[in-house]
VOFIVO-738811 format. One record per atom (N, C-alpha, C, CB): residue number from 1; atom name; x, y, z. Coordinates in steps of 0.05 Angstrom, whole numbers, plus 5000, padded with zeros to 4 digits. Atoms other than C-alpha are relative to their C-alpha. Last residue first. Glycine has a CB too. Layout:
N
<r resi="NUM" name="CA" X="X" Y="Y" Z="Z"/>
...
//
This chain:
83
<r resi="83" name="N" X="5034" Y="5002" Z="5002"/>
<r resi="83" name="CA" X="4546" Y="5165" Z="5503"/>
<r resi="83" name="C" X="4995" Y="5023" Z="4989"/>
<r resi="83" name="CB" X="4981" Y="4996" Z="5027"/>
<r resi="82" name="N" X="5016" Y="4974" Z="5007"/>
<r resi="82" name="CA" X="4612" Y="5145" Z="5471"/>
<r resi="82" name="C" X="4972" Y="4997" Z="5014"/>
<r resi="82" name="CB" X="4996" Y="5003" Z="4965"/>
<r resi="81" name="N" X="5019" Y="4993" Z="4980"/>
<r resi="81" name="CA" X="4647" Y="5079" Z="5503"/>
<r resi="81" name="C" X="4987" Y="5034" Z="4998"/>
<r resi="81" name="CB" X="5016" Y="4993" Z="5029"/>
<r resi="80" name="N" X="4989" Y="4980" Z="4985"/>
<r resi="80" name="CA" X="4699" Y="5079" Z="5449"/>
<r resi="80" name="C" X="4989" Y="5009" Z="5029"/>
<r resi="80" name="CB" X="4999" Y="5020" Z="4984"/>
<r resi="79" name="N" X="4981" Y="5013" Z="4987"/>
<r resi="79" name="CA" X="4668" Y="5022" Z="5421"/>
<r resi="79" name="C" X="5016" Y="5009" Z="5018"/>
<r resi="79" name="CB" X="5013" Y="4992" Z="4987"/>
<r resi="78" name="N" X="5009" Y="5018" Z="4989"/>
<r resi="78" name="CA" X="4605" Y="5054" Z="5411"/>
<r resi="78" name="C" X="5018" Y="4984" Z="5009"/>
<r resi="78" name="CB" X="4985" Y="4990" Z="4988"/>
<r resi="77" name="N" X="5004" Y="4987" Z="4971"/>
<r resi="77" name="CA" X="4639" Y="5113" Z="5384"/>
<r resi="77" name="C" X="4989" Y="4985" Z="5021"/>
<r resi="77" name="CB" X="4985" Y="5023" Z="5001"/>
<r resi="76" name="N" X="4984" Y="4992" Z="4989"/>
<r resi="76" name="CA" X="4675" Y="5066" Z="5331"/>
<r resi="76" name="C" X="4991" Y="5017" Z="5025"/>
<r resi="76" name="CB" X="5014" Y="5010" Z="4983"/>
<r resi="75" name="N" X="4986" Y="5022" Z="4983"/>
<r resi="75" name="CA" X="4611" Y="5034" Z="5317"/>
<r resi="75" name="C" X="5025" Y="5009" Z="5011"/>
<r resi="75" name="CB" X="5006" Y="4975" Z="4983"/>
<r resi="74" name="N" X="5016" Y="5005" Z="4970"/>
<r resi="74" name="CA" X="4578" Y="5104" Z="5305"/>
<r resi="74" name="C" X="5004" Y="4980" Z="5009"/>
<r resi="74" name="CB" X="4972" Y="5000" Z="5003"/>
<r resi="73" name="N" X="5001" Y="4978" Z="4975"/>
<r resi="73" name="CA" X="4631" Y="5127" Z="5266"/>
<r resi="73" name="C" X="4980" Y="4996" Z="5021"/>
<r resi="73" name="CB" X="4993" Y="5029" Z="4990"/>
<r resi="72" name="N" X="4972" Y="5003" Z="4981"/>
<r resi="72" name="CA" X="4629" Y="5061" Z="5222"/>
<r resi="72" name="C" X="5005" Y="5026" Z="5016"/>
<r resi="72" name="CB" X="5029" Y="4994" Z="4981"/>
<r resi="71" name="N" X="4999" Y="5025" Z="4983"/>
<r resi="71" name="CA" X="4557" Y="5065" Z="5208"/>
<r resi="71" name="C" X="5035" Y="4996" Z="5014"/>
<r resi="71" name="CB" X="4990" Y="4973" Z="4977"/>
<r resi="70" name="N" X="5021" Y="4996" Z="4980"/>
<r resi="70" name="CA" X="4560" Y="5145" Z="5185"/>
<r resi="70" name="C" X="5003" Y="4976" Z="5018"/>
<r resi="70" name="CB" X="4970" Y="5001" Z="4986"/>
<r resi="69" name="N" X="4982" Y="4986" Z="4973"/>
<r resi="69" name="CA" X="4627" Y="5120" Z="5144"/>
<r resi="69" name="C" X="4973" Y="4999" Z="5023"/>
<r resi="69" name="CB" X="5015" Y="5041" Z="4991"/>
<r resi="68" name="N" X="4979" Y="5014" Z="4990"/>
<r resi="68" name="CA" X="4581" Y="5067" Z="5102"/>
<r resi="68" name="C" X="5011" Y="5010" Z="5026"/>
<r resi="68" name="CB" X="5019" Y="5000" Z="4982"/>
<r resi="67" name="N" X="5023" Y="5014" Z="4988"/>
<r resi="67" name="CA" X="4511" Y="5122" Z="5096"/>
<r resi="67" name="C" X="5024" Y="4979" Z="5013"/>
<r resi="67" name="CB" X="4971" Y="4986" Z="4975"/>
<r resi="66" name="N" X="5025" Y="5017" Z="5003"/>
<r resi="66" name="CA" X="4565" Y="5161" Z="5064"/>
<r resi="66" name="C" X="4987" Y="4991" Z="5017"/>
<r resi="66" name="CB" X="5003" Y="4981" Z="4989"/>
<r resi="65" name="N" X="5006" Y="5021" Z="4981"/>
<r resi="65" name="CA" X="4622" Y="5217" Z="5075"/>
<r resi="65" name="C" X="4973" Y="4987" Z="4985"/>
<r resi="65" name="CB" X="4995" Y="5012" Z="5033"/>
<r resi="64" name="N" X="5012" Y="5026" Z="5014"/>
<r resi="64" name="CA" X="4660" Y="5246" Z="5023"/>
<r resi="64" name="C" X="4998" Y="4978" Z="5025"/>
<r resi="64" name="CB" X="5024" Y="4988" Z="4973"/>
<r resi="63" name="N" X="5001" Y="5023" Z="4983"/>
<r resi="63" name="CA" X="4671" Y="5315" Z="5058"/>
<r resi="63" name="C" X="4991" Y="4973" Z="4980"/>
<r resi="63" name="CB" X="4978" Y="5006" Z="5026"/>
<r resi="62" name="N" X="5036" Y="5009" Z="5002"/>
<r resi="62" name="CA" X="4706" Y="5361" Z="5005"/>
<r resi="62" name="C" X="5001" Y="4972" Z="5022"/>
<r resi="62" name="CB" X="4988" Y="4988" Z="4957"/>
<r resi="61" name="N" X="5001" Y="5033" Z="5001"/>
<r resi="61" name="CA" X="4782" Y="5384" Z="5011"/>
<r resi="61" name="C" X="4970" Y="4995" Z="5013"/>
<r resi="61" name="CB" X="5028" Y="4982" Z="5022"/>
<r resi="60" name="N" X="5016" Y="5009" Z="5027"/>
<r resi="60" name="CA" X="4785" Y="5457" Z="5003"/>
<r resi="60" name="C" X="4995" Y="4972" Z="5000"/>
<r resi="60" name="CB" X="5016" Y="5007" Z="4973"/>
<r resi="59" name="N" X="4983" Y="5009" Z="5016"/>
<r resi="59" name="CA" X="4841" Y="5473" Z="5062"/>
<r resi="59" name="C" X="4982" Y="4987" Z="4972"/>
<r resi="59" name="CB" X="5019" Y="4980" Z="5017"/>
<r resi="58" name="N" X="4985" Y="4982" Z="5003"/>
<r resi="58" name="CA" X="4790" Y="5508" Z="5105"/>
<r resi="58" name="C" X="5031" Y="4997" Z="4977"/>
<r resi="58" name="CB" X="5003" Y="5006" Z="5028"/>
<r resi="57" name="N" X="5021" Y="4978" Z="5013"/>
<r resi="57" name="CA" X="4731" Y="5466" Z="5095"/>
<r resi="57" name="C" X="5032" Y="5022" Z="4990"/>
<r resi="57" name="CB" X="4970" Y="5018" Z="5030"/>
<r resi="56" name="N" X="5008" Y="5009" Z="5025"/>
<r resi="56" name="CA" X="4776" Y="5407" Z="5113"/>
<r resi="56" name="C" X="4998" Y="5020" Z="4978"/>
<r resi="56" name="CB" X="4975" Y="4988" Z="5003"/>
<r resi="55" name="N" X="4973" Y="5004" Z="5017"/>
<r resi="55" name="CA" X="4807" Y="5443" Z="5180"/>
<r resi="55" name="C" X="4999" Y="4995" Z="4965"/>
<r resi="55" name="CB" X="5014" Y="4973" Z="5012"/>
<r resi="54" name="N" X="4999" Y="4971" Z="5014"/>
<r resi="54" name="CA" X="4723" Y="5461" Z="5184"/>
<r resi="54" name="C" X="5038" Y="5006" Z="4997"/>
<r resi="54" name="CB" X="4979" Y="5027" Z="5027"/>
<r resi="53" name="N" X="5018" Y="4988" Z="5026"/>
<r resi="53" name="CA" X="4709" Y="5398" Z="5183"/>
<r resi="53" name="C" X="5008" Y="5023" Z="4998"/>
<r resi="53" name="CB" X="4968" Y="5003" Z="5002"/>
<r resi="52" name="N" X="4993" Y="5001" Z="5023"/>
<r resi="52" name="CA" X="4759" Y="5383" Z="5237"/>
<r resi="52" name="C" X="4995" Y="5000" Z="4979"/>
<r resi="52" name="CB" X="5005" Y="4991" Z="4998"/>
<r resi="51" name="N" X="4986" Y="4990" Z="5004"/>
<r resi="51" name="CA" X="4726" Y="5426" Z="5286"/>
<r resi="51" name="C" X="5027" Y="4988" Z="4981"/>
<r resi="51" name="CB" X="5000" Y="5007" Z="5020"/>
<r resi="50" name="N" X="5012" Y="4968" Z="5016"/>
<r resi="50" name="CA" X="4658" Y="5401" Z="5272"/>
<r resi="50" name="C" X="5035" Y="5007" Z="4992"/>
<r resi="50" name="CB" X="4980" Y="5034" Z="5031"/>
<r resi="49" name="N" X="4998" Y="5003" Z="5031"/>
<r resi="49" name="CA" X="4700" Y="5329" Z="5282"/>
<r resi="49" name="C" X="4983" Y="5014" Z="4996"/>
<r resi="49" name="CB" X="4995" Y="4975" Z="4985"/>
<r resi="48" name="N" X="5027" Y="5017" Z="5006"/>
<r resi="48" name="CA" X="4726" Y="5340" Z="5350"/>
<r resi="48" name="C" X="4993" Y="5008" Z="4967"/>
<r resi="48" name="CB" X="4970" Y="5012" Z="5025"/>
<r resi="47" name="N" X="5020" Y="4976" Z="5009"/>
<r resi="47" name="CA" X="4804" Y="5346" Z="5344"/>
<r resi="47" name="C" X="4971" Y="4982" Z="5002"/>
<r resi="47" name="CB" X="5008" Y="5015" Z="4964"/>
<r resi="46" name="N" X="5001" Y="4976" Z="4976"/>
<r resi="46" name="CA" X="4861" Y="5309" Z="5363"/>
<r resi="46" name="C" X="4980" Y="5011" Z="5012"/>
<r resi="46" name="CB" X="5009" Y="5021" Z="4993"/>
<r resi="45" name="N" X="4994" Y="4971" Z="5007"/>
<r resi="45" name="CA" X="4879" Y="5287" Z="5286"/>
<r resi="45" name="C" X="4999" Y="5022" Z="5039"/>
<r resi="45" name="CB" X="4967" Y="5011" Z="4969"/>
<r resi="44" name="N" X="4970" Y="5007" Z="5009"/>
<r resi="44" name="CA" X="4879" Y="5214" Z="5292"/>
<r resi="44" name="C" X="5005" Y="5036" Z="5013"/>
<r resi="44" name="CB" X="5009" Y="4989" Z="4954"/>
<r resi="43" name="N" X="4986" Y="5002" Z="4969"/>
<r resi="43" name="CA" X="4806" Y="5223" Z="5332"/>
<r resi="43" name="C" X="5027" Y="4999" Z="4987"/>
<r resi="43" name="CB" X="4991" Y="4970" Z="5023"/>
<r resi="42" name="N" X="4995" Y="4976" Z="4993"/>
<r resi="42" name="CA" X="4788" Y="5274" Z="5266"/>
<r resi="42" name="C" X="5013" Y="4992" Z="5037"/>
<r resi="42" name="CB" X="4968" Y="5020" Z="4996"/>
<r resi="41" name="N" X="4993" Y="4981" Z="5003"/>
<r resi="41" name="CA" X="4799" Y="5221" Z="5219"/>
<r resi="41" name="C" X="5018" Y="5024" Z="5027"/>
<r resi="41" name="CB" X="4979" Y="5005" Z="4990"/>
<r resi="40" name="N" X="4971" Y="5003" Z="4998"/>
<r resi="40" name="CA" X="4770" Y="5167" Z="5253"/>
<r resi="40" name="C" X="5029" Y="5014" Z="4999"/>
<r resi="40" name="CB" X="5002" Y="4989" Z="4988"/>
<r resi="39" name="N" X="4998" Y="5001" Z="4983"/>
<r resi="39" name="CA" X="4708" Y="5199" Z="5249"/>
<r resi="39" name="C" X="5029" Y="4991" Z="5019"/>
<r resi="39" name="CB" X="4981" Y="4991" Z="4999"/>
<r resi="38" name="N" X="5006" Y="4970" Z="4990"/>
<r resi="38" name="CA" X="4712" Y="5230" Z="5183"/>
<r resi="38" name="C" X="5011" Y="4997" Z="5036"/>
<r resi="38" name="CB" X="4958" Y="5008" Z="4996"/>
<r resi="37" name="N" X="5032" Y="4987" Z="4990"/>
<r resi="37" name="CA" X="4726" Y="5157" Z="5163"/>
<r resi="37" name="C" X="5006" Y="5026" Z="5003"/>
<r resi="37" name="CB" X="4984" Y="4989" Z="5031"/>
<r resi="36" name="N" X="5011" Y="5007" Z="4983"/>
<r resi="36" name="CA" X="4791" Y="5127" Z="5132"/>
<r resi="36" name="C" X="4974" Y="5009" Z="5001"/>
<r resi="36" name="CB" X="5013" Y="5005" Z="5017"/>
<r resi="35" name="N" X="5000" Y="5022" Z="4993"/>
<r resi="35" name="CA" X="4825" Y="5109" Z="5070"/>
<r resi="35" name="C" X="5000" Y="4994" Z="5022"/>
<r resi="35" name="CB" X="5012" Y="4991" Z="4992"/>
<r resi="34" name="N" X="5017" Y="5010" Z="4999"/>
<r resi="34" name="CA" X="4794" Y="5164" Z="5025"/>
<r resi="34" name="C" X="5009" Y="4968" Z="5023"/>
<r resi="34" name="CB" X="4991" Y="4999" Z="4969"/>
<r resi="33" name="N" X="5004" Y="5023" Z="5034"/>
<r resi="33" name="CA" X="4847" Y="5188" Z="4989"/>
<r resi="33" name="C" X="4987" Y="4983" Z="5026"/>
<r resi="33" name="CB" X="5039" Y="4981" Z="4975"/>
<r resi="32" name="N" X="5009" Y="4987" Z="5029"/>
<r resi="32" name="CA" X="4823" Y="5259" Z="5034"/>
<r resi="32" name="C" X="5012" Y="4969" Z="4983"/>
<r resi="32" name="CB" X="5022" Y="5039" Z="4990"/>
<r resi="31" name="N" X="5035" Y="4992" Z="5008"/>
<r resi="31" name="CA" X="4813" Y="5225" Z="5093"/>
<r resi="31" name="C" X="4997" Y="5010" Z="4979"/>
<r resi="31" name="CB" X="4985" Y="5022" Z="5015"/>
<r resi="30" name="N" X="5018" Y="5019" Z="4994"/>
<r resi="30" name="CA" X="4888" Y="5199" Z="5106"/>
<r resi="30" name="C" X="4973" Y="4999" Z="4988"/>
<r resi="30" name="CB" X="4997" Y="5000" Z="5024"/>
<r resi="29" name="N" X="4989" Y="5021" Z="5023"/>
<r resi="29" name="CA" X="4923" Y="5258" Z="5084"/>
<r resi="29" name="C" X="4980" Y="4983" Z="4992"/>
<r resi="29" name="CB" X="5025" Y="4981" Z="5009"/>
<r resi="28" name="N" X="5016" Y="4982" Z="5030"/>
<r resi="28" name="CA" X="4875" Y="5304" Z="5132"/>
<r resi="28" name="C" X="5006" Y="4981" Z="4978"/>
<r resi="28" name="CB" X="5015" Y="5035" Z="4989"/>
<r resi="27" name="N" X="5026" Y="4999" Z="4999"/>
<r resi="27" name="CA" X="4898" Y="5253" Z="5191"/>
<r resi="27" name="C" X="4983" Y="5001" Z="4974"/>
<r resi="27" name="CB" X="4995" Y="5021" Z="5013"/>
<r resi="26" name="N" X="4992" Y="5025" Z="5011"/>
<r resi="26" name="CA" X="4980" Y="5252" Z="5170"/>
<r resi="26" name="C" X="4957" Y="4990" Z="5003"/>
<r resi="26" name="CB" X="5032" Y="4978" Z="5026"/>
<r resi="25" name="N" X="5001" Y="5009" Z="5027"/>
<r resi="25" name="CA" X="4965" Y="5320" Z="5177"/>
<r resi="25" name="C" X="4997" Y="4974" Z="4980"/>
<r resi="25" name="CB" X="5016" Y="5008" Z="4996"/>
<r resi="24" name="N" X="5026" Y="4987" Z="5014"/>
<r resi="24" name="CA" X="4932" Y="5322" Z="5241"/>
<r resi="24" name="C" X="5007" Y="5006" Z="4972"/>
<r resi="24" name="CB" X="4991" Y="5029" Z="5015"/>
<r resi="23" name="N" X="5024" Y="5018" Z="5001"/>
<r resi="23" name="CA" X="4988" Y="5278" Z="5271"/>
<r resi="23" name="C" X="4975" Y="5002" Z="4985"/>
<r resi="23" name="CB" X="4993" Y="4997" Z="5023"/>
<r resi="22" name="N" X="5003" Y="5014" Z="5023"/>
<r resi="22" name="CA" X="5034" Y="5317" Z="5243"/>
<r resi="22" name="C" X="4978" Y="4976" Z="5003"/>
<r resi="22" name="CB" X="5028" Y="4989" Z="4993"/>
<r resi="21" name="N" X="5010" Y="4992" Z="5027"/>
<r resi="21" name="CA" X="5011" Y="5375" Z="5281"/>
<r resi="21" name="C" X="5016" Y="4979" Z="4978"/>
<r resi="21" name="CB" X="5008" Y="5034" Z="4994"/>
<r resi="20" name="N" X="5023" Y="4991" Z="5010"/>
<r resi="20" name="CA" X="5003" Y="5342" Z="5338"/>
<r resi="20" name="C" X="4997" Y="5010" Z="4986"/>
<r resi="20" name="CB" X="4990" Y="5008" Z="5008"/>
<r resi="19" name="N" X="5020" Y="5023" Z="4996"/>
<r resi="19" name="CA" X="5070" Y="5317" Z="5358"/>
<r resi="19" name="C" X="4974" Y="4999" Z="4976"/>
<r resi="19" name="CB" X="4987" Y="5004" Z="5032"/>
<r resi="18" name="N" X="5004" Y="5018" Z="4973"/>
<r resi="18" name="CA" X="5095" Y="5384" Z="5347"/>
<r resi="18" name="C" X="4997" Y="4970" Z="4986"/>
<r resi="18" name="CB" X="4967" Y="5011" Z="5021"/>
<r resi="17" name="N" X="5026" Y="5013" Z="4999"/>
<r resi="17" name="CA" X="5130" Y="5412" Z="5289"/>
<r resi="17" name="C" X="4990" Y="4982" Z="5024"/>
<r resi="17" name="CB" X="4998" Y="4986" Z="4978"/>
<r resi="16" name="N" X="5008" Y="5015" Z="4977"/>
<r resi="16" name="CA" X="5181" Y="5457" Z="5304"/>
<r resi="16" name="C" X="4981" Y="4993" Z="4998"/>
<r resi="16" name="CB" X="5000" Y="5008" Z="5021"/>
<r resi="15" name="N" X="4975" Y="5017" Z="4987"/>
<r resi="15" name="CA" X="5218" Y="5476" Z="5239"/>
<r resi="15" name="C" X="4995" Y="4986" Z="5024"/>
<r resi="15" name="CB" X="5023" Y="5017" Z="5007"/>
<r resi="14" name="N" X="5003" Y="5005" Z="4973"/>
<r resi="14" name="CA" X="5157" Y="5509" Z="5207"/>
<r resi="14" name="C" X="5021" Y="4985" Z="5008"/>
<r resi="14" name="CB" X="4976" Y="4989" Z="5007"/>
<r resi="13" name="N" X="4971" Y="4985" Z="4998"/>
<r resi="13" name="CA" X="5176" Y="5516" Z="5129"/>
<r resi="13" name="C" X="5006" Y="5005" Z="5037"/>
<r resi="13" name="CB" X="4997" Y="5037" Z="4981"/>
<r resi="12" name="N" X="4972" Y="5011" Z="5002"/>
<r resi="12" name="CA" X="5144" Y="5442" Z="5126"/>
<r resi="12" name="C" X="5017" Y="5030" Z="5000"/>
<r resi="12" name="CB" X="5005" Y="4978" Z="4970"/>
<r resi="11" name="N" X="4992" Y="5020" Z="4975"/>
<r resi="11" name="CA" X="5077" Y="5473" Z="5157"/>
<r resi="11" name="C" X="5034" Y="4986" Z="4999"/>
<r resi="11" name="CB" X="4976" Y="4970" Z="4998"/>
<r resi="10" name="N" X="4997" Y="4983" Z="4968"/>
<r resi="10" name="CA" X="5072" Y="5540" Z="5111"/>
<r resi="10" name="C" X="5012" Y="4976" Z="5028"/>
<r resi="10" name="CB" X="4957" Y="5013" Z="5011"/>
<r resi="9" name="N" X="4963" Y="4977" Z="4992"/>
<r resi="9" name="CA" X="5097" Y="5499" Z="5056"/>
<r resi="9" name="C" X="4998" Y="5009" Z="5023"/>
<r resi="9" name="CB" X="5008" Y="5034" Z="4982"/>
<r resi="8" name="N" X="5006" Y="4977" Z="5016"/>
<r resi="8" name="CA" X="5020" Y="5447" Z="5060"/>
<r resi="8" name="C" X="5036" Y="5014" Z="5014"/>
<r resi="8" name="CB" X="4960" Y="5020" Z="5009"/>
<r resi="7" name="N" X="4995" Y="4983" Z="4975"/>
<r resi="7" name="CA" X="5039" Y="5373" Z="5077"/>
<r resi="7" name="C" X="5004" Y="5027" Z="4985"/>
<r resi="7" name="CB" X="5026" Y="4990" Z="5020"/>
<r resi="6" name="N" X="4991" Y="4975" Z="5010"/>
<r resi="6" name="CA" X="5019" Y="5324" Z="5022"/>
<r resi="6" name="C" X="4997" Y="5021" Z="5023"/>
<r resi="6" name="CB" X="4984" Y="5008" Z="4973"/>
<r resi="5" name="N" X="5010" Y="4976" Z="4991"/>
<r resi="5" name="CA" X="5022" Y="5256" Z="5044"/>
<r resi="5" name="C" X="5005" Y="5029" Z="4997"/>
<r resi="5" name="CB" X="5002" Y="4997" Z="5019"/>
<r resi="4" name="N" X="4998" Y="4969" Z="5010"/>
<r resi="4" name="CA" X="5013" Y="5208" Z="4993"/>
<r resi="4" name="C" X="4992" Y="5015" Z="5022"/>
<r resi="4" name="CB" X="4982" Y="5008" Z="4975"/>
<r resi="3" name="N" X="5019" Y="4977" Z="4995"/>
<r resi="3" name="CA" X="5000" Y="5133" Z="5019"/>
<r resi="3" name="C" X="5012" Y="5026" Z="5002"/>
<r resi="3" name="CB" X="4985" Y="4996" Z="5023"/>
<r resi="2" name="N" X="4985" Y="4974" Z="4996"/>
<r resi="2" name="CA" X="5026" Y="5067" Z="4989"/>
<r resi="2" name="C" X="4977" Y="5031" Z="5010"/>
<r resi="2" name="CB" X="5017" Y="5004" Z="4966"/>
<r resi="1" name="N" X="5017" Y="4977" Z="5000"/>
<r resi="1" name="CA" X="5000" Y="5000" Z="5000"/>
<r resi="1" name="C" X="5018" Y="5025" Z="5000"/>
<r resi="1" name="CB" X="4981" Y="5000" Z="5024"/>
//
């Protein structure tokens, strides 16, 4: 398997990248070729998933969620012990 992560200049001219901000890229990567959830996504990333929608929103990258993801975000929060 191979997976393309494209990390925007402003972040690679950054010299101190936390933890957390590659985690939230290696996130966005992820979701945009499609080879996680929204929900998954936004726990890689840190973040609740309004506020990674709107990382999405803000870098142009469209939600391609389905009726599929929907079911796997609510088994993943069910596993997670979500109420």
């Amino acid at each position: 398997m191979q997976v393309k992560i494209d990390i925007p200049d402003e972040i690679i001219q950054n010299k101190t990248l936390s933890q957390a901000d590659w985690l939230r890229e290696v996130a966005v990567s992820l979701f945009q070729q499609e080879l996680i959830t929204l929900g998954t996504a936004s726990h890689i990333a840190g973040m609740q998933q309004l506020e990674f929608q709107g990382l999405l929103f803000d870098r142009g990258i469209s939600l391609h969620y389905d009726i599929d993801d929907y079911k796997a975000d609510i088994e993943s929060l069910r596993s997670n012990n979500w109420r």
